[in-house]
KEKEGU-412769 format. One record per residue (C-alpha): residue number from 1; residue in three letters; x, y, z. Coordinates in steps of 0.1 Angstrom, whole numbers, plus 5000, padded with zeros to 4 digits. Each point is the difference from the previous one (the first is absolute). Example, Ala and Ser with C-alpha at 12.3 -4.5 7.8 and 13.67 -1.06 7.14 Angstrom:
BEGIN
{1, ala, {5123, 4955, 5078}}
{2, ser, {5014, 5034, 4993}}
//
This chain:
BEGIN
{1, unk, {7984, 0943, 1071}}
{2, unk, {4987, 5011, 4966}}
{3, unk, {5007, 4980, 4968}}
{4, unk, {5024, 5016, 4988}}
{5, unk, {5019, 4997, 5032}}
{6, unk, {4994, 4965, 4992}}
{7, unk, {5014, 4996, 4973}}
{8, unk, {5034, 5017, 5010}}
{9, unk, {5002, 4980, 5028}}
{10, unk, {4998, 4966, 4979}}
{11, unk, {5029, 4982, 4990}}
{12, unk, {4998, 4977, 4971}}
{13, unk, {5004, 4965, 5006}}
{14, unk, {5027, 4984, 4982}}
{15, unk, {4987, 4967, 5002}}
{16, unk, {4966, 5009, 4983}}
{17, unk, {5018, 4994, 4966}}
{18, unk, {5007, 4966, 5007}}
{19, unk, {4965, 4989, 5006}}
{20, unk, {4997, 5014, 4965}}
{21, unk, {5016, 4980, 4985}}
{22, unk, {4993, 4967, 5025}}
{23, unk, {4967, 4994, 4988}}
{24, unk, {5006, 5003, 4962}}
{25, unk, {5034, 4975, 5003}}
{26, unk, {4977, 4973, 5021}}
{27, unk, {4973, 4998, 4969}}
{28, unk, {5030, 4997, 4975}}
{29, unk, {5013, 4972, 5021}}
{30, unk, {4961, 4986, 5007}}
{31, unk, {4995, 4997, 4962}}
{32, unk, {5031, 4983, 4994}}
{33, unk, {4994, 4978, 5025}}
{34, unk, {4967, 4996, 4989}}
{35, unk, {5014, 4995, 4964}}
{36, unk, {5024, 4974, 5007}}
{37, unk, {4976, 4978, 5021}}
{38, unk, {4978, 5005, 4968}}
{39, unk, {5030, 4988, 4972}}
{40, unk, {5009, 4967, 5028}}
{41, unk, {4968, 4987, 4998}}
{42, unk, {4992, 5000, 4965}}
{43, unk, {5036, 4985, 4999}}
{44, unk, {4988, 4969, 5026}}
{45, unk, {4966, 4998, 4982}}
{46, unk, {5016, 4997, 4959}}
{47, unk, {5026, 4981, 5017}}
{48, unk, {4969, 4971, 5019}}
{49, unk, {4981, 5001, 4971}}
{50, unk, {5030, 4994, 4971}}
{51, unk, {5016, 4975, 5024}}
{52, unk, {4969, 4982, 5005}}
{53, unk, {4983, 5000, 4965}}
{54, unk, {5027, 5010, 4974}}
{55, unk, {5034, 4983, 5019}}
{56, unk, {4998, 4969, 4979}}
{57, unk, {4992, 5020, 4964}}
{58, unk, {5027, 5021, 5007}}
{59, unk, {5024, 4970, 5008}}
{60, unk, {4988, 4985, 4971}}
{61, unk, {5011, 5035, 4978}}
{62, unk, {5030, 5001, 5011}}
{63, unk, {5016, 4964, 5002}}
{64, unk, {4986, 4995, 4962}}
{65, unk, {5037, 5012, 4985}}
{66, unk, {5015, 4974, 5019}}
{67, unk, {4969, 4972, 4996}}
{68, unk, {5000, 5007, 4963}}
{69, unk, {5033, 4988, 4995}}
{70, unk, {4992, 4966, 5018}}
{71, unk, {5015, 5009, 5032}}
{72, unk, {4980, 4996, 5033}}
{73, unk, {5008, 5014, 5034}}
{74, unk, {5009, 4989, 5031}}
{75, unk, {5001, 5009, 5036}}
{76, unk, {5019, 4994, 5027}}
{77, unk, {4985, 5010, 5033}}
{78, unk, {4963, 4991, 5014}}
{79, unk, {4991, 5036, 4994}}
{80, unk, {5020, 5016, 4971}}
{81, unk, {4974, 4991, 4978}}
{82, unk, {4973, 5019, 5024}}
{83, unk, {5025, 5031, 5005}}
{84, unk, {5010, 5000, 4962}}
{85, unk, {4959, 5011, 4993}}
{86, unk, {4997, 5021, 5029}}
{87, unk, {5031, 5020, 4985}}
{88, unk, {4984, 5002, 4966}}
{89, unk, {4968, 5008, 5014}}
{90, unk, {5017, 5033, 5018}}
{91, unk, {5013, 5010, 4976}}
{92, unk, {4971, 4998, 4975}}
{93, unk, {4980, 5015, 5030}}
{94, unk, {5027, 5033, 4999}}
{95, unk, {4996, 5002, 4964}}
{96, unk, {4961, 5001, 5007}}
{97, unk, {5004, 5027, 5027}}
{98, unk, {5025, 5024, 4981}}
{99, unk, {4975, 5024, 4983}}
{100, unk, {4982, 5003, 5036}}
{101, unk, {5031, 5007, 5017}}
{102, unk, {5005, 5023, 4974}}
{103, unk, {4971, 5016, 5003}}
{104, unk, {4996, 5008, 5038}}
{105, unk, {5040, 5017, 4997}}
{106, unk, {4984, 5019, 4975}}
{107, unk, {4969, 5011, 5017}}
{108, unk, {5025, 5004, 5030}}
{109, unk, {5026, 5026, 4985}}
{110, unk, {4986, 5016, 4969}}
{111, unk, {4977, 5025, 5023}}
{112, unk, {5036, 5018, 5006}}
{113, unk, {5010, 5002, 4966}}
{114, unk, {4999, 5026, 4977}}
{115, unk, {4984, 4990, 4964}}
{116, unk, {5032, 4996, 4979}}
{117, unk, {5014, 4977, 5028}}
{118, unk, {4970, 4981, 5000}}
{119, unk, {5005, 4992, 4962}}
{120, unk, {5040, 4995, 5005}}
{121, unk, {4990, 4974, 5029}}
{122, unk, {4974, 4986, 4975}}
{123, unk, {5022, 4997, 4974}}
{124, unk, {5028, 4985, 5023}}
{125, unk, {4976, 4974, 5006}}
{126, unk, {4990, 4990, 4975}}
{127, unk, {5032, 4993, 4981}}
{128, unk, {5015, 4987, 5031}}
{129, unk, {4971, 4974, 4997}}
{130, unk, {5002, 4995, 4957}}
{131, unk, {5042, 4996, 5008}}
{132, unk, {4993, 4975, 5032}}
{133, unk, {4971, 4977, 4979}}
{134, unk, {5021, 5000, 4965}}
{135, unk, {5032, 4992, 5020}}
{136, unk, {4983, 4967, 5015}}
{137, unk, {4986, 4988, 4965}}
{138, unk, {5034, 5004, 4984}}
{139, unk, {5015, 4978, 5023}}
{140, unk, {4978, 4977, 5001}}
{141, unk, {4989, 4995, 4968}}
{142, unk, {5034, 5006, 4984}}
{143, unk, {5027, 4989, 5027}}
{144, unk, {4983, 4981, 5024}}
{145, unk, {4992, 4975, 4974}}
{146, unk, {5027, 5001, 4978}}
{147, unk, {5019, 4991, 5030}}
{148, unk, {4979, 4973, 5007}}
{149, unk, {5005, 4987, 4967}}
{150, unk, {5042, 5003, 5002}}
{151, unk, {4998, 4981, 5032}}
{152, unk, {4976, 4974, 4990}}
{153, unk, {5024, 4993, 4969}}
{154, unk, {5035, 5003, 5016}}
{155, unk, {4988, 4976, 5029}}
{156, unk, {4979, 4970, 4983}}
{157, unk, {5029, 4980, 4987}}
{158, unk, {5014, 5001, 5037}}
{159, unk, {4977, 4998, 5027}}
{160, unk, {4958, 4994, 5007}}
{161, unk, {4984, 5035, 5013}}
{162, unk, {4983, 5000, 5030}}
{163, unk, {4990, 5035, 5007}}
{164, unk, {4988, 5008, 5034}}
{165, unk, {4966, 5022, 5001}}
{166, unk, {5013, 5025, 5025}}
{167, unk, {5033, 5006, 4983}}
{168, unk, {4984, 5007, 4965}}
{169, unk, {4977, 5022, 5014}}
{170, unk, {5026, 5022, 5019}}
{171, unk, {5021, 5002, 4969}}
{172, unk, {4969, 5004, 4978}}
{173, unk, {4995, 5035, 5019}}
{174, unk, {5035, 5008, 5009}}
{175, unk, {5008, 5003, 4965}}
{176, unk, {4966, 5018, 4985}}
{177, unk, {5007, 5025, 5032}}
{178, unk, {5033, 5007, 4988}}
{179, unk, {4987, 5012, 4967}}
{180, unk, {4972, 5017, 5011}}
{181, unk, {5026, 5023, 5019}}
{182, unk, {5025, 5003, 4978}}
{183, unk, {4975, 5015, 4975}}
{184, unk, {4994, 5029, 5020}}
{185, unk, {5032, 5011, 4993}}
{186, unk, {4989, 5029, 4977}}
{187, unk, {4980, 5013, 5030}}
{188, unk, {5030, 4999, 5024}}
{189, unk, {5022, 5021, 4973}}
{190, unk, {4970, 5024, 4994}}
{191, unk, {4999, 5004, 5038}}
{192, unk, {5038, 5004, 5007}}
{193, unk, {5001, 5026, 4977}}
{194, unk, {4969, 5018, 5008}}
{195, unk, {5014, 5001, 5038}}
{196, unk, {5035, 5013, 4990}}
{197, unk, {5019, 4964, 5012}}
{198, unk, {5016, 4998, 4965}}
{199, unk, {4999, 5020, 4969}}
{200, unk, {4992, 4986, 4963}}
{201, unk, {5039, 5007, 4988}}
{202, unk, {5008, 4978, 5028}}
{203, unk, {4983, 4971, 4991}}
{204, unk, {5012, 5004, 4966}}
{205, unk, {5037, 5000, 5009}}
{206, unk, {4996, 4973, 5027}}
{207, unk, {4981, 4977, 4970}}
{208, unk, {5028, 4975, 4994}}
{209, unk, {5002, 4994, 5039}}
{210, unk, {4963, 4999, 5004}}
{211, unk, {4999, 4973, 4974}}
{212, unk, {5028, 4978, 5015}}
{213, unk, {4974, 5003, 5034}}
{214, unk, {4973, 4992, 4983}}
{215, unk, {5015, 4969, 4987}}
{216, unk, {5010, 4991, 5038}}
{217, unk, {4970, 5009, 5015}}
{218, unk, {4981, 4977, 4971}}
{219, unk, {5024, 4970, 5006}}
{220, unk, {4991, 5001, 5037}}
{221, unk, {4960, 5005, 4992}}
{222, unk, {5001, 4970, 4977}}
{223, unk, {5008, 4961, 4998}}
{224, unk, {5036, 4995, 4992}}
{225, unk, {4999, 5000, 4962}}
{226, unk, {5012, 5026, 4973}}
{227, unk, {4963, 4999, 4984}}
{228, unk, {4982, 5009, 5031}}
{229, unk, {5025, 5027, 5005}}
{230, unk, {5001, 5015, 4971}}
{231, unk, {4958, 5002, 4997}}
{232, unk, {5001, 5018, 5030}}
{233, unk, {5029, 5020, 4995}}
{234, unk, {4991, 5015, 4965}}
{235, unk, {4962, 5013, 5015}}
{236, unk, {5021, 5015, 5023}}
{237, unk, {5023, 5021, 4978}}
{238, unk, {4971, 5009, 4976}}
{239, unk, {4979, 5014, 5031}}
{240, unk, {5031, 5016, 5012}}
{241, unk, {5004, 5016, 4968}}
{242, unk, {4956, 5009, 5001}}
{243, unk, {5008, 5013, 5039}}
{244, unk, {5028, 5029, 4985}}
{245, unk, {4976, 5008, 4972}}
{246, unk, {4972, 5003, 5025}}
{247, unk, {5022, 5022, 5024}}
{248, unk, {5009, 5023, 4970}}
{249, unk, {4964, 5008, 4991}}
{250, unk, {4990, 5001, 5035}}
{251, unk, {5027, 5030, 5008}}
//
């Protein structure tokens, strides 16, 4: 049989594609995998190393708004006091590990972008991260302790405080969190819009109602007091308001 008889005779093998492909989808999945084993451990190692050197320091950082103003904390189980640094040391330890989980998503995906959607993701980023850190120091440098202070004052004349470790420290971070969300708002809007869910005219015309929400949603973020509220609430319009002007450039 000569070749060309060969050739005639062969029938592609419809399955041959598939093997293609096989190989290059098990590497992608390898270096994930390989990437997130990477990310976990330094998450464990920050995490050993803060809870076993810088636990107590950090305690010490964040209790002082309370200490300061001559109250001293309590605890109410045989371990809240243990679980209450092993919280704040995770969560320090996260904060340590963001800019390497960053990095490794980045050195994961950007090889399948094009140029100008690698500087759209870096930009992204990078006031995703700005919005995110200036959201926590708002709250709690401005609320956080100006609530402190309206609590404090409205209580003394009734009652002794006894504030329990684990419960501060929960609603230390519960309501810093809640900023640091809320002030990615202008991201959100600038993404809605850029993905065709709403329109700029529409969040113009639905402003009023978006306003009303926004003073639910803050009421509902915040201790049950018109001044926590309302510091909340007013970030929330103005970034609403920076979000449409954002969206209207970015069009």
């Amino acid at each position: 049989m000569t070749v060309n008889q060969q050739k005639n005779n062969y029938v592609e093998d419809p399955f041959d594609s598939v093997v293609t492909y096989e190989a290059p989808l098990k590497e992608h999945i390898q270096e994930l995998r390989k990437r997130l084993l990477w990310c976990i451990g330094f998450l464990c190692v920050s995490f050993f190393v803060i809870a076993t050197f810088f636990a107590s320091d950090l305690m010490q950082l964040l209790t002082e708004p309370i200490k300061s103003r001559g109250i001293q904390f309590i605890y109410l189980g045989l371990s809240e006091a243990l679980v209450a640094q092993l919280k704040v040391s995770f969560i320090a330890a996260m904060v340590v590990s963001v800019p390497v989980i960053f990095w490794n998503i980045w050195d994961f995906v950007s090889p399948a972008l094009y140029e100008n959607e690698k500087k759209a993701v870096i930009m992204f980023s990078i006031g995703s991260v700005i919005l995110f850190i200036v959201g926590i120091a708002f709250g709690y440098s401005i609320v956080f302790l100006s609530a402190i202070t309206f609590f404090v004052f409205m209580g003394e004349n009734l009652a002794t405080p006894m504030l329990s470790i684990s419960q501060y420290v929960g609603f230390l971070f519960g309501f810093v969190m809640a900023f640091g969300i809320v002030f990615e708002l202008p991201v959100v809007i600038f993404v809605l819009c850029k993905i065709g869910v709403v329109s700029v005219e529409q969040l113009i015309s639905l402003r009023k109602y978006i306003i009303l929400a926004i003073f639910v949603i803050a009421a509902f973020l915040t201790p049950p007091d018109v001044m926590s509220q309302c510091l909340m609430a007013l970030p929330m319009i103005v970034l609403y308001e920076i979000g449409i002007i954002i969206a209207k450039l970015g069009r």
